[in-house]
C-alpha positions, 0 to 999 in steps of 0.5 A, a space after each residue: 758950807 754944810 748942809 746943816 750950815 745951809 739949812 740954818 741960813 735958809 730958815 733965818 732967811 725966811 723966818 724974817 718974812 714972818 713974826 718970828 715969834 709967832 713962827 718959832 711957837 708953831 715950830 714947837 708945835 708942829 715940827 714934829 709932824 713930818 707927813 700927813 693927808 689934809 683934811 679937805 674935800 677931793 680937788 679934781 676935774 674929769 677934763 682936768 687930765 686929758 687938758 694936761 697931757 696935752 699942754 704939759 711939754 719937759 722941763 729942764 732944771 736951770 740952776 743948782 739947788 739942795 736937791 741936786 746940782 744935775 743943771 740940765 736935769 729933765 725926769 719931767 713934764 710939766 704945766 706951770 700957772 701964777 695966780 698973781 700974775 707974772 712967772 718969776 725968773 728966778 725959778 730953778 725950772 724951766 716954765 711952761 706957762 700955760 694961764 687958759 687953765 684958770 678959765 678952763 677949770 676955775 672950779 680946781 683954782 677956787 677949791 684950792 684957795 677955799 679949803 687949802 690955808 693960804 691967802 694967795 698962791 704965787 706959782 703952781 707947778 703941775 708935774 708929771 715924772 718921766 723917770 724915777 725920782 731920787 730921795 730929795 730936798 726941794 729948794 724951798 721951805 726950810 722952817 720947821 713945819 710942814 709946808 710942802 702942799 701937794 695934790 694928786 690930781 691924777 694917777 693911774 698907779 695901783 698905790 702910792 709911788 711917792 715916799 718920804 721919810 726923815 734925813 739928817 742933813 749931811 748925810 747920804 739917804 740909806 736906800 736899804 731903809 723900808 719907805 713910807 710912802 704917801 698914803 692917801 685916804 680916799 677922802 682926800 687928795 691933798 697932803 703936806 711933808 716937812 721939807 727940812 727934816 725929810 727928803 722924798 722921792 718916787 718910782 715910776 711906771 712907764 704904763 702908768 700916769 700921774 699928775 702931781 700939783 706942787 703949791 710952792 710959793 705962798 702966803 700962810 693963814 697960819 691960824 687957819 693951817 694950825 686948824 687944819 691941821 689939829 683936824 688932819 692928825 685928829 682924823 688919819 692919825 698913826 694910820 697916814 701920819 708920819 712924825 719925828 722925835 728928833 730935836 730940831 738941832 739935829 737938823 739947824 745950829 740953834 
């Protein structure tokens, strides 16, 4: 199967966990926007960091995804939490479930769910690269809107080491093309990237730390992010935001 083919069938796939009709209509929408901060209040805890490097142990990659199929992969550390309860096994990760973290910071958890437009979270993966990370695709989101969440808890790097930019499917990431990379106001620490239409990837400094939330699974107020988002782009604008003029059928058979 092409990737193409792949990506098609993978937003079938979860365009039937939504009114598809309503979905479809935010696609036209927003699928153009390929990257931008989040208009939101900064998301941290002082203690938050030495907590983390303290508990986060490697992680191995457990199955072939789209993004590579290196089954046994490592490039990172990492704490993993579940808001609504019990790691799911089907994960493509190896876990390092560490729950005392909703005790220890309560204040992060409930500025995640009150400025971010989710009704519930189902995993939070707290990453911290080991390596340079290759251009990719994650495993995850293949409707056509932004909905790739981050949040730079952490980092000790000068300027951003985390890139994305747009990529055709089937075809290879051309390194010799100039990056975008993730910029991010000072008044924010969140930002989202479409996952179908862009690969991402980052470098990295050995002497240099950074702890990246990664909000994968999760349930979408999708007024409230349609707000939100008419208030990112009004606010960063062509200064942060990356968009496409690509029609959608460059990267799903419509």
């Amino acid at each position: 199967m092409t990737e193409k083919e792949t990506f098609t069938q993978l937003r079938d796939e979860q365009l039937t966990q939504y009114s598809k009709e309503d979905i479809v209509n935010f696609e036209r929408k927003w699928g153009h926007l390929l990257y931008t901060p989040l208009d939101i209040p900064v998301i941290h805890d002082d203690l938050f960091s030495e907590w983390y490097f303290e508990k986060a142990t490697p992680i191995q990659k457990l199955k072939e995804d789209v993004a590579n199929n290196q089954k046994g992969y490592g490039g990172f550390i990492s704490v993993n939490v579940f808001p609504q309860g019990d790691p799911d096994n089907s994960l493509i990760w190896s876990l390092n479930n560490q729950p005392e973290w909703f005790t220890k910071f309560p204040k992060m958890y409930q500025q995640i769910m009150d400025t971010l437009p989710l009704k519930t979270i189902h995993n939070i993966n707290m990453w911290s690269s080991t390596n340079k990370v290759k251009a990719h695709r994650d495993h995850n989101h293949f409707i056509d809107v932004p909905l790739a969440f981050r949040i730079m808890s952490f980092d000790e790097n000068p300027g951003p080491t985390l890139y994305t930019g747009e990529s055709l499917p089937d075809t290879e990431w051309d390194e010799s093309n100039p990056l975008f990379y993730c910029k991010i106001p000072k008044t924010t620490n969140t930002f989202v990237w479409n996952n179908l239409r862009t690969k991402h990837g980052s470098f990295h400094d050995p002497a240099k730390r950074k702890i990246l939330l990664i909000l994968s699974t999760f349930n979408i107020d999708w007024k409230k992010y349609d707000s939100l988002l008419e208030r990112s782009v009004s606010k960063f604008g062509n200064d942060y935001c990356l968009t496409s003029t690509r029609p959608l059928d460059d990267f799903i058979n419509l």
